[in-house]
C-alpha positions in Angstrom: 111.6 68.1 10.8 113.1 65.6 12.8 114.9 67.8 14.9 111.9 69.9 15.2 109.9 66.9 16.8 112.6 65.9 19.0 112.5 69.3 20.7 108.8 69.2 21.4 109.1 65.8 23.0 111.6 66.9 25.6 109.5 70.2 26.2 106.7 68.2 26.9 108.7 66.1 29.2 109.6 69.5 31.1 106.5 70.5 31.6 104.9 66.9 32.7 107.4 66.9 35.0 106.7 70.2 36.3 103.3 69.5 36.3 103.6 66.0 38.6 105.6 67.0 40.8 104.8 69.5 43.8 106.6 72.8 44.5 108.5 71.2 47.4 109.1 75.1 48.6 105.8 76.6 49.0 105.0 73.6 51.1 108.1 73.9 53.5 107.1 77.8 53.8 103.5 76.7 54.4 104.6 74.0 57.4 107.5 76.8 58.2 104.7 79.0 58.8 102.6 76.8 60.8 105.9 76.0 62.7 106.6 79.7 63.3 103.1 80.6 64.9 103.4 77.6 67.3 100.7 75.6 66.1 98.5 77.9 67.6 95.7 77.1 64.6 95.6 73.3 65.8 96.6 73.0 69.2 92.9 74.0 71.0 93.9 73.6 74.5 97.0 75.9 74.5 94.7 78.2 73.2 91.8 78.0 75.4 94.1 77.6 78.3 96.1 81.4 77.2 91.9 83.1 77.6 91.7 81.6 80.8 94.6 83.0 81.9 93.8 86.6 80.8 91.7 88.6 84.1 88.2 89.8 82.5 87.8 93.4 82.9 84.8 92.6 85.7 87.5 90.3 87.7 89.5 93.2 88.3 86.9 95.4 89.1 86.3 96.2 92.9 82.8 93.5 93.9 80.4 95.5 95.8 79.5 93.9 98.6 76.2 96.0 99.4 72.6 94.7 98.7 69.8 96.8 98.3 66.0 96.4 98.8 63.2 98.8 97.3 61.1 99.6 100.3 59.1 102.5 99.3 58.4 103.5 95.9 56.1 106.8 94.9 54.8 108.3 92.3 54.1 111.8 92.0 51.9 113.8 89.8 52.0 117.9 89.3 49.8 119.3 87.3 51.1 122.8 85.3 50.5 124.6 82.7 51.7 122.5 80.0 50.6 119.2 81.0 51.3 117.1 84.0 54.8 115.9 85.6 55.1 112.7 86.6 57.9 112.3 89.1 59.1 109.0 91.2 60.1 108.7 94.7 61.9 105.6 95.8 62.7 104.7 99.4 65.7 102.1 99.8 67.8 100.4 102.0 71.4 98.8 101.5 73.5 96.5 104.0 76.3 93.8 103.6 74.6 91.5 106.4 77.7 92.1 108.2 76.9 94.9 110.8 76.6 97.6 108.0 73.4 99.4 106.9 72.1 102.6 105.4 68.9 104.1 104.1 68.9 107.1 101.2 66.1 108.3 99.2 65.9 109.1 95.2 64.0 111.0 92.9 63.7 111.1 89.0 61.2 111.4 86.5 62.2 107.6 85.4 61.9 104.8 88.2 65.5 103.4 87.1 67.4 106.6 87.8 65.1 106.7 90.9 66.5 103.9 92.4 70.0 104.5 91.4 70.1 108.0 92.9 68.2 106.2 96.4 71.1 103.2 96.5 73.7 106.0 95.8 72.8 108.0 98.4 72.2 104.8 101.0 75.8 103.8 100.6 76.8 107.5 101.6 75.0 107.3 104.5 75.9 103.4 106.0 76.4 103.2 109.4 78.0 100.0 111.5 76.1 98.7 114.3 76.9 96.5 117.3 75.8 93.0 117.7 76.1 90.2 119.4 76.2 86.6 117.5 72.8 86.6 115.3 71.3 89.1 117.5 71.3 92.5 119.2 73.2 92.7 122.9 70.4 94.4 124.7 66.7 95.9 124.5 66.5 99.0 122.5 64.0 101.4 121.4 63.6 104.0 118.3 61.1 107.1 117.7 61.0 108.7 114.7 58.1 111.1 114.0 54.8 109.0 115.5 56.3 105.7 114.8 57.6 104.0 117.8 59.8 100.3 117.4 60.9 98.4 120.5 63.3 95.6 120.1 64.4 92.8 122.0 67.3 90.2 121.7 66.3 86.4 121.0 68.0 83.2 121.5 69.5 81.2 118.0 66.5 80.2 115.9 64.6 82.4 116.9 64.0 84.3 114.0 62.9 88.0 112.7 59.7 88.9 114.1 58.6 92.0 112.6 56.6 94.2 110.0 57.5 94.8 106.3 59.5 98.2 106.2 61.5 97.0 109.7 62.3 93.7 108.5 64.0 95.1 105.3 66.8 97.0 107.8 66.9 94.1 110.4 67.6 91.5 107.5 70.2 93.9 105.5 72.0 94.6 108.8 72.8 90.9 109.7 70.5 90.3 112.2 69.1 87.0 112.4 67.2 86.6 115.3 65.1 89.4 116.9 61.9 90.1 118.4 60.4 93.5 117.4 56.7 95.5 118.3 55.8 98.8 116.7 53.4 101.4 117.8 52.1 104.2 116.5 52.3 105.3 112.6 52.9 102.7 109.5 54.4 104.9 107.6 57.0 103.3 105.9 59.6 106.0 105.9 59.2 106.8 109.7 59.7 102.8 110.0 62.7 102.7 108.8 64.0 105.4 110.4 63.2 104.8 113.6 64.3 101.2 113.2 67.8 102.3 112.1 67.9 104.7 115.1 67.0 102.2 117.2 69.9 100.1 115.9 72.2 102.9 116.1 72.0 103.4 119.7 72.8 99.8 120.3 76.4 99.1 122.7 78.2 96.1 123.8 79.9 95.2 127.0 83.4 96.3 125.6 81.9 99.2 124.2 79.7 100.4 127.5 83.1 100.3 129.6 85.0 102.0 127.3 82.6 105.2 126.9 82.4 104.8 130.9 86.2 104.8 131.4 85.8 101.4 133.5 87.6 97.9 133.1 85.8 94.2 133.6 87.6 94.3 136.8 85.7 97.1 138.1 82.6 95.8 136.6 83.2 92.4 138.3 83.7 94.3 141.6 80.6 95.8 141.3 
């Protein structure tokens, strides 16, 4: 019986001791763990500062530079024999504001895809114009249909003088200061168009000699 009860003590010895004191391995594995990621779990600004790093998928995507402006927009109803179609048409007019402009026309039965198929087929049709500081190098003129613009070139501060529809290609284009009149039709479309016509046929100095086949020498002469 003795015996008995000495065994018992020293197994409950064992087993306090177990009990009291820590597995000292699982908790080196644990900090071994920690170690082996890099302290990535605690150290914030190693981690924040890794994201930063990484280029976002819009960073290193090509920034278009083109604006757009509704000018026109619509809608169109046809009546058949099922019901009536309601169709949009949208007018529009892209530039940078650094020489470049275009004008493209969309249609859809939803205004959104309206606009999108107008801007898309603007930017296939952007032309580069000559100018001269904030304004135009000379007078110029532009018919389109029975809508007549005249423009003239205007000193810095000037400002853009001129209607809605005109105003929209003018501003897109870069010009800054401008004096404009138009005559004839309001139409909105045959505004535009004559206004980018008018812009197209504008020439600089450089540009005037070369077409000519002179030099400023000649030119000076003269």
């Amino acid at each position: 019986m003795e015996e008995n009860m000495e065994n018992n003590v020293e197994n409950n010895e064992v087993i306090n001791e177990t009990v009291e004191q820590p597995n000292v391995e699982s908790t080196e594995k644990v900090e071994n763990g920690d170690a082996k990621r890099g302290g990535k779990r605690f150290d914030k600004n190693k981690k924040f500062g890794k994201r930063d790093d990484r280029k976002r998928r819009d960073d290193r995507r090509p920034r278009d530079e083109m604006e757009s402006r509704v000018v026109s927009r619509r809608r169109v109803q046809k009546s058949v024999q099922g019901g009536d179609i309601t169709t949009y048409s949208v007018l529009v007019v892209v530039g940078d504001k650094k020489g470049r402009v275009g004008i493209g026309r969309g249609k859809s039965r939803e205004q959104t895809e309206a606009v999108d198929k107008a801007i898309r087929n603007a930017k296939k049709n952007v032309v580069t114009i000559s100018m001269e500081g904030t304004t135009i190098p000379h007078a110029t003129e532009g018919k389109f249909g029975t809508s007549k613009i005249i423009m003239l070139p205007a000193k810095d501060g000037n400002g853009i003088i001129a209607g809605g529809a005109a105003r929209a290609v003018i501003e897109l284009a870069g010009i800054r200061d401008i004096t404009t009149k138009l005559h004839g039709s309001s139409n909105k479309e045959n505004c535009v168009k004559a206004t980018l016509q008018a812009l197209i046929g504008l020439r600089t100095l450089d540009q005037a000699m070369k077409l000519r086949g002179k030099n400023e020498n000649t030119v000076e002469g003269n």
